[in-house]
DRENZALO-462733 format. One record per residue: residue number from 1; residue in one letter; z, y, x of N, C-alpha, C, O, CB in turn. Coordinates in steps of 0.02 Angstrom, whole numbers, always signed. Glycine has a CB too. Example, Ala and Ser with C-alpha at 12.3 -4.5 7.8 and 13.67 -1.06 7.14 Angstrom:
2
+-----+-----+--------+---------+--------+--------+----------+---------+--------+---------+--------+--------+---------+--------+--------+----------+---------+
|   n | res |   n_up | n_north | n_east |  ca_up | ca_north | ca_east |   c_up | c_north | c_east |   o_up | o_north | o_east |  cb_up | cb_north | cb_east |
+-----+-----+--------+---------+--------+--------+----------+---------+--------+---------+--------+--------+---------+--------+--------+----------+---------+
|   1 |   a |   +390 |    -284 |   +660 |   +390 |     -225 |    +615 |   +390 |    -165 |   +660 |   +423 |    -166 |   +712 |   +452 |     -224 |    +565 |
|   2 |   s |   +354 |    -112 |   +642 |   +357 |      -53 |    +684 |   +394 |      +2 |   +645 |   +402 |     +57 |   +670 |   +286 |      -30 |    +704 |
+-----+-----+--------+---------+--------+--------+----------+---------+--------+---------+--------+--------+---------+--------+--------+----------+---------+
This chain:
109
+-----+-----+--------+---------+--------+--------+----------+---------+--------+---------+--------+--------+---------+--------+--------+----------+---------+
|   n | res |   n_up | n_north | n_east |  ca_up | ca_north | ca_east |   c_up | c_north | c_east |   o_up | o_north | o_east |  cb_up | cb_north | cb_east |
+-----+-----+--------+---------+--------+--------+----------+---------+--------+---------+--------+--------+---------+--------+--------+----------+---------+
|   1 |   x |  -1776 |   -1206 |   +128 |  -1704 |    -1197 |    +128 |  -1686 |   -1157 |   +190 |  -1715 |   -1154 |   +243 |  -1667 |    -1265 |    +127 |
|   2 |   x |  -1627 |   -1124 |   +170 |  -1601 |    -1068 |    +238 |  -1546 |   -1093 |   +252 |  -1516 |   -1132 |   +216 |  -1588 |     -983 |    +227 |
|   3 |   x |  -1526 |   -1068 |   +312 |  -1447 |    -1054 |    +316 |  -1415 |   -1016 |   +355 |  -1461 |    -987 |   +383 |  -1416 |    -1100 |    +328 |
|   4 |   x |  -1364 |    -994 |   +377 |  -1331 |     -938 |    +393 |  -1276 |    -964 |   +458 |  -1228 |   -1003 |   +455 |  -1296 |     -907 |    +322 |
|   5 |   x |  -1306 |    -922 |   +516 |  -1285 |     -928 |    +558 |  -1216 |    -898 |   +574 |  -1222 |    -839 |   +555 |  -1326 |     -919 |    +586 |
|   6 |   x |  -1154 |    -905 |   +598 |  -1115 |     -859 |    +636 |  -1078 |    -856 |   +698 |  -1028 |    -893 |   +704 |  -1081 |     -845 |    +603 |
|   7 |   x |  -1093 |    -822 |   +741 |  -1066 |     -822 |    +794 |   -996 |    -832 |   +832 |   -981 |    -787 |   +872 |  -1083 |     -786 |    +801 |
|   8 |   x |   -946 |    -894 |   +823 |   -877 |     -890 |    +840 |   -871 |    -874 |   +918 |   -815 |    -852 |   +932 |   -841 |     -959 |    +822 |
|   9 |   x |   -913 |    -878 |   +972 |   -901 |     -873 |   +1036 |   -865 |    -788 |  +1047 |   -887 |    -745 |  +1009 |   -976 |     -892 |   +1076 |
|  10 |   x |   -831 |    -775 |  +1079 |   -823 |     -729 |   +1109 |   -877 |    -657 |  +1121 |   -863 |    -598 |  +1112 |   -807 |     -762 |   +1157 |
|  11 |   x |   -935 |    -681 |  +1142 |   -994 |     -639 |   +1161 |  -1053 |    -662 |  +1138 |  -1071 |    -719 |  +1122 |  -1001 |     -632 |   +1229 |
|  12 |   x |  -1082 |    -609 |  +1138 |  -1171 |     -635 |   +1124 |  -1205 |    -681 |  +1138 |  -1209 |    -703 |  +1196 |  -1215 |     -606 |   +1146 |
|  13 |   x |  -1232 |    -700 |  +1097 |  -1261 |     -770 |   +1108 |  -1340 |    -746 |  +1079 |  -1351 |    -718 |  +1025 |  -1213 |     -843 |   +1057 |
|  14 |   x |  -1392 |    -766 |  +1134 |  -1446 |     -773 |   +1123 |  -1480 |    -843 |  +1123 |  -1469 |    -882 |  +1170 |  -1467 |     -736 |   +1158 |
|  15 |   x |  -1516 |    -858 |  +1078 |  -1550 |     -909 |   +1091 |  -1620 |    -914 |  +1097 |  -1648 |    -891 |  +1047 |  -1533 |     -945 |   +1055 |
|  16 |   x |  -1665 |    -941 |  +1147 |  -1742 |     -944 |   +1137 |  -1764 |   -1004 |  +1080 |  -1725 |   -1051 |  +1073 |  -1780 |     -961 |   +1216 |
|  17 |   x |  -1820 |   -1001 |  +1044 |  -1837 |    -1042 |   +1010 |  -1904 |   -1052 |  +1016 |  -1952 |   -1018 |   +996 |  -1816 |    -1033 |    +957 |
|  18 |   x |  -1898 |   -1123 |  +1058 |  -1963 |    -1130 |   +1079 |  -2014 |   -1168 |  +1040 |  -1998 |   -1211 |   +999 |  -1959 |    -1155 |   +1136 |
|  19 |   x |  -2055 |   -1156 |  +1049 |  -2148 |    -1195 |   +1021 |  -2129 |   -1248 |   +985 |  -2126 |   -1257 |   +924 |  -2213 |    -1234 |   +1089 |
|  20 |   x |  -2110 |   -1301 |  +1062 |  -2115 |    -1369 |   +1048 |  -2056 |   -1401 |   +986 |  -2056 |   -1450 |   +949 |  -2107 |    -1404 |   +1122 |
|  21 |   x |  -2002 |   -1339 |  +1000 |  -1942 |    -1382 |    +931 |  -1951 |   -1343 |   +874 |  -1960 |   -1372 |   +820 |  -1842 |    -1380 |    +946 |
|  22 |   x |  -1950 |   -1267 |   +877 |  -1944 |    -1232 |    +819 |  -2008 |   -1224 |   +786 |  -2007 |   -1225 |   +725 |  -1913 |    -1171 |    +831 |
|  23 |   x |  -2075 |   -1213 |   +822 |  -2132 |    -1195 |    +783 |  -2148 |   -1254 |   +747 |  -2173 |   -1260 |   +691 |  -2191 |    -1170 |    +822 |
|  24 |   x |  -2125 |   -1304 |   +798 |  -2195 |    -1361 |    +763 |  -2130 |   -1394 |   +686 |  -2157 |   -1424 |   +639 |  -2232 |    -1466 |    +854 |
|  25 |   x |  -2062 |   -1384 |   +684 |  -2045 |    -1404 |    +637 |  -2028 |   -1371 |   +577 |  -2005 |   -1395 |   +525 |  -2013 |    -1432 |    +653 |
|  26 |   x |  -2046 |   -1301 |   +594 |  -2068 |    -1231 |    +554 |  -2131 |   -1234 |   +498 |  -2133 |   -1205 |   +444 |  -2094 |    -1174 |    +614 |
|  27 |   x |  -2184 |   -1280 |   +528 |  -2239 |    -1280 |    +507 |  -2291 |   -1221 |   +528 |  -2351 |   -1233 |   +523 |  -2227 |    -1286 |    +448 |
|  28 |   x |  -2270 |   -1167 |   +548 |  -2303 |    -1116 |    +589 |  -2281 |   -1089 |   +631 |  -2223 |   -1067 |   +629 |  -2323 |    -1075 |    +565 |
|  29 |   x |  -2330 |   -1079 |   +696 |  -2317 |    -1029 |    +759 |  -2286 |    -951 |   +745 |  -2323 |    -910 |   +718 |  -2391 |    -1018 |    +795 |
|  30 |   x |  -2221 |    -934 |   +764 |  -2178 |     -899 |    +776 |  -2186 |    -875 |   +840 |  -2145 |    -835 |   +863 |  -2126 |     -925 |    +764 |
|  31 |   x |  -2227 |    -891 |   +868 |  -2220 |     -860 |    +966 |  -2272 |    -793 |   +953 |  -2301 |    -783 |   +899 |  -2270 |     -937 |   +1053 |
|  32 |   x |  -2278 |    -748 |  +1013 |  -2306 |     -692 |   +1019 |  -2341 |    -705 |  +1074 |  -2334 |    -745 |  +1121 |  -2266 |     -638 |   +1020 |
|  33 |   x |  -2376 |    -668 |  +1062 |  -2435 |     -678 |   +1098 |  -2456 |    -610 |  +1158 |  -2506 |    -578 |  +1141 |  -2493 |     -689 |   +1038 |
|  34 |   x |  -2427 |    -591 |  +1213 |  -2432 |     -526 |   +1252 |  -2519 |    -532 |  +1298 |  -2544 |    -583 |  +1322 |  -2349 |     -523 |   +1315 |
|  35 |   x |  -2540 |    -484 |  +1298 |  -2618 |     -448 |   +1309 |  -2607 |    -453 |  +1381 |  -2573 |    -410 |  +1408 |  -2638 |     -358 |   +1276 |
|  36 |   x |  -2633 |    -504 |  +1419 |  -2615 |     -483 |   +1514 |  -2562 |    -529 |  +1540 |  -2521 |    -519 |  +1585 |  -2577 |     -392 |   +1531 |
|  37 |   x |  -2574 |    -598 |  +1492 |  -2506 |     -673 |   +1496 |  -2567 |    -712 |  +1479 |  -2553 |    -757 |  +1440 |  -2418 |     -684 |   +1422 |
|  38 |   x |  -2634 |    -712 |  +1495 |  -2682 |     -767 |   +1484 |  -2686 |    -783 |  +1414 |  -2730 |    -824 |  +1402 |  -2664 |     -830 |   +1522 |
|  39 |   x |  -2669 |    -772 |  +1386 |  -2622 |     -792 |   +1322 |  -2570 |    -837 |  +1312 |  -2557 |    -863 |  +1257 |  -2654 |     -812 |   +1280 |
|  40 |   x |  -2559 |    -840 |  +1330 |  -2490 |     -896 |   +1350 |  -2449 |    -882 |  +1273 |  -2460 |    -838 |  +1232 |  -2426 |     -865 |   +1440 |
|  41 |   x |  -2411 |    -925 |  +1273 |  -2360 |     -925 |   +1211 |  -2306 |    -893 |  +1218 |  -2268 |    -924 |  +1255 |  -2337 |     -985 |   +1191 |
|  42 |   x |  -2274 |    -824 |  +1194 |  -2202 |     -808 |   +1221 |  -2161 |    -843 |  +1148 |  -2188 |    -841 |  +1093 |  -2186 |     -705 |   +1238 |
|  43 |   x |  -2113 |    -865 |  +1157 |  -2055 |     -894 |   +1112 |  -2016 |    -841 |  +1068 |  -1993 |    -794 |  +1100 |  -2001 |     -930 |   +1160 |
|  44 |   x |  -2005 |    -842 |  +1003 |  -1964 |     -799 |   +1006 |  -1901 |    -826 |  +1009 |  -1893 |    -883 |  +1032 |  -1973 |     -759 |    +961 |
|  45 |   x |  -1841 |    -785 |   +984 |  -1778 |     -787 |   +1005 |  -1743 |    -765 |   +933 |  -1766 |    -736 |   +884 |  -1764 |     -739 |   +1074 |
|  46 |   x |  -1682 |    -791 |   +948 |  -1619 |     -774 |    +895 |  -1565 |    -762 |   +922 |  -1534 |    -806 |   +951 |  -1600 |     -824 |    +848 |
|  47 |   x |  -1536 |    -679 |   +916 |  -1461 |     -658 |    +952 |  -1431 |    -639 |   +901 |  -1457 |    -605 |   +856 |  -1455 |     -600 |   +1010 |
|  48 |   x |  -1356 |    -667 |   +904 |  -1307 |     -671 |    +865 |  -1250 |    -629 |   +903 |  -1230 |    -650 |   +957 |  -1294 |     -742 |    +849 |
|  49 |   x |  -1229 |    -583 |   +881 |  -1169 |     -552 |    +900 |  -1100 |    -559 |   +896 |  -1091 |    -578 |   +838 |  -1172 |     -513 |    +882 |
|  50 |   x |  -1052 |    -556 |   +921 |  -1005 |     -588 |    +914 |   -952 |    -559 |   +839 |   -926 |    -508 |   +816 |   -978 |     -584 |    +986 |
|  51 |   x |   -959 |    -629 |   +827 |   -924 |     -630 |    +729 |   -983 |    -622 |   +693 |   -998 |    -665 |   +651 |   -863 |     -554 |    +696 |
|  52 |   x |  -1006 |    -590 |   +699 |  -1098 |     -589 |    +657 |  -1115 |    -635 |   +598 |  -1108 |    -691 |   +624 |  -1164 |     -619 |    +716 |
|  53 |   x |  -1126 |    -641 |   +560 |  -1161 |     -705 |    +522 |  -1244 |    -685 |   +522 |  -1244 |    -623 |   +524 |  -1128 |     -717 |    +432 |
|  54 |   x |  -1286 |    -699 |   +521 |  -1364 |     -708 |    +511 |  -1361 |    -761 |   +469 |  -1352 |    -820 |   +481 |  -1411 |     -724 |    +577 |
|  55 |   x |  -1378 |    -714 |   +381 |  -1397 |     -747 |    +340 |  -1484 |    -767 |   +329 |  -1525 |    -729 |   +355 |  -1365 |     -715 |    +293 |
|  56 |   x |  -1507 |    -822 |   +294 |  -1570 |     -826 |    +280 |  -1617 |    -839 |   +352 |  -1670 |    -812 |   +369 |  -1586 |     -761 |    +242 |
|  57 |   x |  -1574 |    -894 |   +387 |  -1620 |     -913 |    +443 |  -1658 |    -974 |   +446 |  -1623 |   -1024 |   +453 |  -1587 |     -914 |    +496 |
|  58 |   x |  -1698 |    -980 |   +443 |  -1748 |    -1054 |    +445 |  -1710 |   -1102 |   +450 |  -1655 |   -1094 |   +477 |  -1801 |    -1067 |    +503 |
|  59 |   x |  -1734 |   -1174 |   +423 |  -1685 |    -1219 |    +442 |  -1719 |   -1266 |   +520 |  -1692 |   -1310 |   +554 |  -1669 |    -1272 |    +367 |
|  60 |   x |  -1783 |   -1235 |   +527 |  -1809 |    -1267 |    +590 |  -1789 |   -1251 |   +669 |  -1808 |   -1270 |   +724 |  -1875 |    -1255 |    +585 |
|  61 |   x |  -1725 |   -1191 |   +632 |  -1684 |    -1157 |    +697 |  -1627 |   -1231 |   +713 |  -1606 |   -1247 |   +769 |  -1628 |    -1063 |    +668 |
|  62 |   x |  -1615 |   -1261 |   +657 |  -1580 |    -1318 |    +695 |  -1601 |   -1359 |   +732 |  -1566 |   -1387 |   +774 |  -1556 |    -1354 |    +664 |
|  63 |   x |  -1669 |   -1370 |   +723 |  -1697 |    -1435 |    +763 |  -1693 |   -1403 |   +857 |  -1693 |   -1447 |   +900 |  -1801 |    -1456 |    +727 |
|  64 |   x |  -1691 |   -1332 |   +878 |  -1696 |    -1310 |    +910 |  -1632 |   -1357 |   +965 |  -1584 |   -1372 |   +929 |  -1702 |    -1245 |    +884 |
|  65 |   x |  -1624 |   -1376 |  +1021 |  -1595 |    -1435 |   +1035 |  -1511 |   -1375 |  +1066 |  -1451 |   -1387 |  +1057 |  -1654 |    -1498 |   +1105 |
|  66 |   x |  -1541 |   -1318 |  +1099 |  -1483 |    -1278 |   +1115 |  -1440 |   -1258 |  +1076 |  -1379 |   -1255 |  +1086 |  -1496 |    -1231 |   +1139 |
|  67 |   x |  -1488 |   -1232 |   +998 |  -1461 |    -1213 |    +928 |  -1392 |   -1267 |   +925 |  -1335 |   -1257 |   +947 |  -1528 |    -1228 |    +856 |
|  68 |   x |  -1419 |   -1328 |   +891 |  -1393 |    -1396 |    +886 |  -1320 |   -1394 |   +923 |  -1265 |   -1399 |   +896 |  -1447 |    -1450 |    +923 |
|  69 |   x |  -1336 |   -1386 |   +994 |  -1283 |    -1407 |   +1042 |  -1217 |   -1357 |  +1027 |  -1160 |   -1378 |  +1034 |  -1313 |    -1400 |   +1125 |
|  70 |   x |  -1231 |   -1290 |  +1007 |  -1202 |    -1227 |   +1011 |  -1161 |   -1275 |   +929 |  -1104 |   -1296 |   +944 |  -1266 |    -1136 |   +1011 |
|  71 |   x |  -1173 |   -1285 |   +888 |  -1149 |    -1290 |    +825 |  -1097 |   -1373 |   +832 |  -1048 |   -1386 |   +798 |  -1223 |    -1287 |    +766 |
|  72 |   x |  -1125 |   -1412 |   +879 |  -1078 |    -1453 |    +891 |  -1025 |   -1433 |   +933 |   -968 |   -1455 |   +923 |  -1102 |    -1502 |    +910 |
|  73 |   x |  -1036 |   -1399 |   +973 |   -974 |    -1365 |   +1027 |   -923 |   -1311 |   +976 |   -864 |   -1295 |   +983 |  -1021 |    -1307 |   +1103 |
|  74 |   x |   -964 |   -1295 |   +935 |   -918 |    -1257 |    +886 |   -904 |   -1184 |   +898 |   -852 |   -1154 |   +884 |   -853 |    -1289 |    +885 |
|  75 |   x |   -975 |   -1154 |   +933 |   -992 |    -1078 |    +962 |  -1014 |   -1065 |   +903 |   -999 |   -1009 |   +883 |  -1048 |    -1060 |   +1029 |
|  76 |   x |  -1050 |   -1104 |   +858 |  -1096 |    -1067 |    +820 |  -1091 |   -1097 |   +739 |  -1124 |   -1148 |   +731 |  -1172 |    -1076 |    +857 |
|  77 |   x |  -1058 |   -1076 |   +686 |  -1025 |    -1102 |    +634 |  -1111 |   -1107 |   +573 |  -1155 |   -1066 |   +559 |   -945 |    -1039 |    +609 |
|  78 |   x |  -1100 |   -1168 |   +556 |  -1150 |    -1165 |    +516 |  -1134 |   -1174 |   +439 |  -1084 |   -1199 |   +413 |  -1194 |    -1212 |    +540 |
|  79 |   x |  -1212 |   -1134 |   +396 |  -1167 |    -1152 |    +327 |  -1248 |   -1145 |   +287 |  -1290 |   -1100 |   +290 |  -1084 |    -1078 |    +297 |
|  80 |   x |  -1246 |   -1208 |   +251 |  -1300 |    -1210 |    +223 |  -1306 |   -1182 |   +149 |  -1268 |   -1196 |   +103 |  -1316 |    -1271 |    +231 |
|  81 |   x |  -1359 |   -1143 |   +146 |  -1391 |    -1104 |     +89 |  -1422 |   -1142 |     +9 |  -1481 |   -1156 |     +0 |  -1454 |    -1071 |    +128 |
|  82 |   x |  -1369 |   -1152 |    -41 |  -1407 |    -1196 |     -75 |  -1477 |   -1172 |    -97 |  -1482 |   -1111 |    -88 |  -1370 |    -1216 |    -129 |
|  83 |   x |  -1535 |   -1202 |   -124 |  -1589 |    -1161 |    -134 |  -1613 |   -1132 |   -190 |  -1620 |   -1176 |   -233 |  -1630 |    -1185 |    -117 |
|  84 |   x |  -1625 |   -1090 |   -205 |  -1618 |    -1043 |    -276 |  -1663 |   -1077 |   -323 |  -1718 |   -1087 |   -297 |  -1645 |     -956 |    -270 |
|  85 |   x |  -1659 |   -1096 |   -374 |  -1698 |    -1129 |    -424 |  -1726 |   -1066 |   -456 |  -1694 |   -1013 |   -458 |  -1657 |    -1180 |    -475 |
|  86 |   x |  -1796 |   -1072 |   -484 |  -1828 |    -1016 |    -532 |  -1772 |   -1042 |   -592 |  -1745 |   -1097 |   -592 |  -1930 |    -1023 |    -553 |
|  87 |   x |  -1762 |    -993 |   -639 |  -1740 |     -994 |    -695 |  -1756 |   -1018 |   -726 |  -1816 |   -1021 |   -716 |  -1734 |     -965 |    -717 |
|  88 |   x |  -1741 |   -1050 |   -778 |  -1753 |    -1125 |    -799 |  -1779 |   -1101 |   -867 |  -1751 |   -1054 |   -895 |  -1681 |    -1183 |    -801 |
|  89 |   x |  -1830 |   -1130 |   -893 |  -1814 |    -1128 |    -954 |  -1802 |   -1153 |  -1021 |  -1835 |   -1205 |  -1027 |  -1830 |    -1109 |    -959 |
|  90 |   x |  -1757 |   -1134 |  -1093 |  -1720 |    -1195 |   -1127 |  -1772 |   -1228 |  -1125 |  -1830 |   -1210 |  -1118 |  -1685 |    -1193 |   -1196 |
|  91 |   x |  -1744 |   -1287 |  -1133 |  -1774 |    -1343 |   -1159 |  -1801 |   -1346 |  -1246 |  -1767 |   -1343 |  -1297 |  -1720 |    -1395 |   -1143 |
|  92 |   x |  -1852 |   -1350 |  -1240 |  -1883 |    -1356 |   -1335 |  -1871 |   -1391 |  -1372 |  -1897 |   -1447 |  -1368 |  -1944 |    -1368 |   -1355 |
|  93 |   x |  -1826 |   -1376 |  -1425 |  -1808 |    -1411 |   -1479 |  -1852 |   -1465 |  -1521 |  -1882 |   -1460 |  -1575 |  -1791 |    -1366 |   -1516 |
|  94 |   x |  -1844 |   -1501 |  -1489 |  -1870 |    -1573 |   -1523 |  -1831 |   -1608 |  -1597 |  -1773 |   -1629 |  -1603 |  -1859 |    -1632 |   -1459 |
|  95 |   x |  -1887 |   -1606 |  -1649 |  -1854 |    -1612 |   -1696 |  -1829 |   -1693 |  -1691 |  -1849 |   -1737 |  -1653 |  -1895 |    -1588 |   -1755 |
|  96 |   x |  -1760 |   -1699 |  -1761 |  -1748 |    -1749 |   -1722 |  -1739 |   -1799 |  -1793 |  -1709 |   -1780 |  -1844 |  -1682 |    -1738 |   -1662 |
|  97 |   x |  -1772 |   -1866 |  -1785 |  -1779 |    -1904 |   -1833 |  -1734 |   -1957 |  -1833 |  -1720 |   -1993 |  -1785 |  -1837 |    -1922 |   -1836 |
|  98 |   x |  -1708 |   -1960 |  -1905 |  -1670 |    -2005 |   -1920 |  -1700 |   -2063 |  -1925 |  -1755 |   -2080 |  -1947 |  -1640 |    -1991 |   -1969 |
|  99 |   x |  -1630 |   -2109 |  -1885 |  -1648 |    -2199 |   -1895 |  -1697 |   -2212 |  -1928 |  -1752 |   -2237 |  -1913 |  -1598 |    -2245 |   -1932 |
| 100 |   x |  -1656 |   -2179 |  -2014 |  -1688 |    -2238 |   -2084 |  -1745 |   -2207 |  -2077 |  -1787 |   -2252 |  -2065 |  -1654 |    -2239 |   -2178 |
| 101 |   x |  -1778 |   -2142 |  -2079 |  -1825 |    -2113 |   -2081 |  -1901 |   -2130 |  -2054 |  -1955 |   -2122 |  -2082 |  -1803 |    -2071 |   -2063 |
| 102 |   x |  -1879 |   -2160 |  -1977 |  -1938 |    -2202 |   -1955 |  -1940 |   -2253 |  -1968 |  -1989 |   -2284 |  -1946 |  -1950 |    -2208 |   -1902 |
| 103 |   x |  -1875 |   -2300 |  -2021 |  -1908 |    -2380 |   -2011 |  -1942 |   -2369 |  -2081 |  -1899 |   -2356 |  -2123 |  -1845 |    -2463 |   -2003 |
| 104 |   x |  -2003 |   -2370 |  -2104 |  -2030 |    -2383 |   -2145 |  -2040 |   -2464 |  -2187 |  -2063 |   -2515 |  -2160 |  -2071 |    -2355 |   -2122 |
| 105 |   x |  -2019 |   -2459 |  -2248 |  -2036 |    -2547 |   -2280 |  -2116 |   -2542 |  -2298 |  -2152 |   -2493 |  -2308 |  -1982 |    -2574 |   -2372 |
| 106 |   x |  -2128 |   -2608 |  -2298 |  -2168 |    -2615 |   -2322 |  -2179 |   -2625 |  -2387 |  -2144 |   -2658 |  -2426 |  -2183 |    -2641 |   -2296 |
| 107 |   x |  -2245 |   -2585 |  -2400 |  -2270 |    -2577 |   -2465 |  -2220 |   -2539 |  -2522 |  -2224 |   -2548 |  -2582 |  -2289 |    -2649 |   -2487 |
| 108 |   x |  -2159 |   -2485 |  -2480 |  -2137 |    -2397 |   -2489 |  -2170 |   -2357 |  -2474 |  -2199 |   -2356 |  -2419 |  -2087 |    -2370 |   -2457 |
| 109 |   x |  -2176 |   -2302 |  -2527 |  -2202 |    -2239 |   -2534 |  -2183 |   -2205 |  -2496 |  -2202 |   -2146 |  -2495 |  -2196 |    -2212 |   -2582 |
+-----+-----+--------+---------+--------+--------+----------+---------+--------+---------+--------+--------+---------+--------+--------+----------+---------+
């Protein structure tokens, strides 16, 4: 499931999204990895511009605790994405038997 961020604050709003809240409740590592940082983990980030919406954003950006705080303070308007169902398909006509038809008597043809 997604949802769509938008920016009510005044100015830009960046947020880091780190390892410990966003990856691990992501289910996968999102950090980058720079050549000459030991390897160290860099975080990535989410910037929102002011009025902006960012549709189709993870929902593991909420668990993010700054994310969170920003949407209770009411900087950052949230709106959840219902989730697209594959197209369905009809349902198969099941023939359909009458009452009398299944109670059979006994010793009727």
């Amino acid at each position: 499931m997604s949802v769509t961020l938008t920016n009510a604050l005044g100015r830009l709003v960046t947020f880091l999204l780190p390892h410990e809240s966003y990856c691990v409740a992501r289910g996968e590592c999102a950090c980058g990895v720079q050549p000459g940082r030991g390897g160290r983990r860099l975080p990535s980030s989410l910037t929102l511009a002011t009025g902006v919406s960012l549709e189709d954003v993870p929902e593991a950006t909420l668990c993010v605790p700054a994310v969170a705080a920003a949407i209770r303070r009411g900087e950052v308007a949230l709106k959840r994405q219902a989730p697209t169902a594959p197209p369905s398909s009809p349902p198969s006509a099941a023939p359909e038997v009458s009452a009398r038809a299944s109670r059979k008597k006994r010793g009727a043809s």
